[in-house]
N, C-alpha and C positions, 0 to 999 in steps of 0.2 A: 503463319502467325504462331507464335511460341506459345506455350502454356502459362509462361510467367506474366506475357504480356495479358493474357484472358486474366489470368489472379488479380490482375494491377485494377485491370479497370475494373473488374465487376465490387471488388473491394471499396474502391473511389466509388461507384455507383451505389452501394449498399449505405455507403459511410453518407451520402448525402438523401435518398431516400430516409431510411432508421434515423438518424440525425435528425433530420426536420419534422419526422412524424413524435418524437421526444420534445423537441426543443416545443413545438406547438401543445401536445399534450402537457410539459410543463406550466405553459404561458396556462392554460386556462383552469386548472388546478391554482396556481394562483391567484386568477382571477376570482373564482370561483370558494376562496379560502377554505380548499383540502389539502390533507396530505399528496403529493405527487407519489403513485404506486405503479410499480412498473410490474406487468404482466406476463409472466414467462412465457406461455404455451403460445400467446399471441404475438410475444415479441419472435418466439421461432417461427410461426407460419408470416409473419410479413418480412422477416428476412428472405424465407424460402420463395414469396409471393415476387419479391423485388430482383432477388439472385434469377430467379426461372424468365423473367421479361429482360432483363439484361442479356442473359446470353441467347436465348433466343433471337435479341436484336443483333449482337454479335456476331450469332453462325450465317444470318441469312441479309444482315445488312450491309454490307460493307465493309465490317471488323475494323473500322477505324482509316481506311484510306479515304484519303479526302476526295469529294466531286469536282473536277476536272470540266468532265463532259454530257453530255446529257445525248444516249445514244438508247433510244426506247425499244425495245422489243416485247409487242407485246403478241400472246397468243387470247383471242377475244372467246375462242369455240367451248362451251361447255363439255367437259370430258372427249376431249376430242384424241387423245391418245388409251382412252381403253379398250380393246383389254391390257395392253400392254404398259402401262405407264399407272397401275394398279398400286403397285410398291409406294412411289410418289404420293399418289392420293394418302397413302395407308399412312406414312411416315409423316405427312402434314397435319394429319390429325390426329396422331401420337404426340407431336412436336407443341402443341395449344393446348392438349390436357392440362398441365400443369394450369396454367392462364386460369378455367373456368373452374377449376379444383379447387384454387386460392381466393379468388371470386369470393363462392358460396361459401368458402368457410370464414372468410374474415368479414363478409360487408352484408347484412341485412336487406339491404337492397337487389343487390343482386340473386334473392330467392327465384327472382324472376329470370327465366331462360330468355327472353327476348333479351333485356340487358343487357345478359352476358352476353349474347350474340354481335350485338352492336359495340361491345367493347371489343370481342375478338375481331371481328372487320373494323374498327380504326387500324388497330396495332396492324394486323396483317394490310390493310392498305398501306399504313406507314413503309412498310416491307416490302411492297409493292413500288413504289414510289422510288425507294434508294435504290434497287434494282434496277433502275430507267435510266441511272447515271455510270453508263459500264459495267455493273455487278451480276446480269445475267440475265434471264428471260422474264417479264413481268405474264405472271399466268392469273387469268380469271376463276382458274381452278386451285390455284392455290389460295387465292380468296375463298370462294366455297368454302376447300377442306379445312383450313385453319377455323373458322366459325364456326365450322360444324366441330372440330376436335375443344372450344373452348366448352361448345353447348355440352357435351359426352362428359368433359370434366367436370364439368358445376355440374351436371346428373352423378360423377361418382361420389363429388363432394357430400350432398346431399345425402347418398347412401350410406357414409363413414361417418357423417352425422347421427344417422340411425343406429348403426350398430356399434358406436362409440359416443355415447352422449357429453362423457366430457368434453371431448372437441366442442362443443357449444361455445367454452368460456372462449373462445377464438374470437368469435363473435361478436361486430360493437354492439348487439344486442343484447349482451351479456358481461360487456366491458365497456368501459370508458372511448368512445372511439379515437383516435389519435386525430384526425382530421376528417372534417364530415366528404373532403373530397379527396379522399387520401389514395385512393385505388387511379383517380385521374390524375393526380399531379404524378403518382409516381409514373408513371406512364410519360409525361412530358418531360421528367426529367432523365426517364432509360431515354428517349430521341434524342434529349442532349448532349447525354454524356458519349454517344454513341455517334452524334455527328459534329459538335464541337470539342469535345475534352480528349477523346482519343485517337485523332489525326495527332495532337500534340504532345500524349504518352509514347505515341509511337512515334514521332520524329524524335523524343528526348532517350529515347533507348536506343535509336540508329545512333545517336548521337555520339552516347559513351561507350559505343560497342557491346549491348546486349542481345541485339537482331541483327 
């Protein structure tokens, strides 16, 4: 996979996340007859929230070819390759930092580590799941480590909170939130752009000869 082809989609993926969390945040500022004010510091951390679940769904979902077949491999054994297979654990839960990091600093609710926990085992299940269809070994471990790498983020967020209190204004407890369910739609829509929209960037690129 080309690095243009990763540019394209995560762009298309940002442009429809940021897009809809705007276009809603408009609608209710209307509603609500305010000026519509757009949020800098929170418009950078939900781009960054939206780019890091994107390519994370990229590197380990699929990267856009389409399911064919459905050929499961799964390992069930809790850490059943350490010591050696150490690195793996290390790099899956380097890999979901970002995820619980963006969490606590943009959504009030997720103060809570449990939450985040259950939001890093959706996505990592979703991870799980496309895996099963040809893309490689579906691990119970990689489960674990990715929940566990979301929970360590939302702890460092938390921490960057402390020693940076401006980061608060991130916070729809300190801003207007763009959508009360905005951290879960974006999530359903990194699954779709990553199992419907780019099987067909990357056919339209073989297409004109750029892959």
């Amino acid at each position: 996979m080309s690095f243009l082809f990763l540019l394209l989609c995560t762009v298309f993926d940002l442009v429809l996340v940021v897009g809809m969390a705007f276009l809603y945040e408009r609608a209710v500022c209307a509603h609500r007859g305010r000026s519509f004010q757009i949020k800098p510091w929170r418009v950078v951390a939900l781009v960054c929230f939206a780019a890091s679940l994107f390519v994370i769904a990229f590197l380990t979902g699929g990267q856009g070819l389409p399911m064919t077949q459905f050929v499961p491999r799964v390992e069930w054994r809790p850490f059943a390759n350490l010591p050696r297979g150490w690195l793996q654990y290390a790099l899956n839960v380097v890999l979901f930092l970002p995820v619980g990091f963006f969490l606590r600093l943009l959504y009030s609710r997720y103060r809570h580590f449990l939450r985040v926990a259950v939001y890093g085992l959706c996505f990592s299940l979703y991870i799980e799941i496309v895996q099963m269809f040809g893309f490689g070994l579906s691990d119970v471990n990689d489960l674990l480590m990715n929940t566990l790498g979301a929970v360590f983020g939302a702890m460092l967020g938390a921490l960057a909170v402390k020693i940076f209190p401006s980061l608060k204004s991130c916070s729809d407890s300190h801003a207007e939130p763009f959508s009360p369910f905005e951290a879960e739609w974006a999530l359903v829509l990194t699954w779709l752009v990553n199992l419907c929209v780019m099987p067909q960037i990357l056919q339209g690129m073989i297409g004109v000869g750029l892959l």
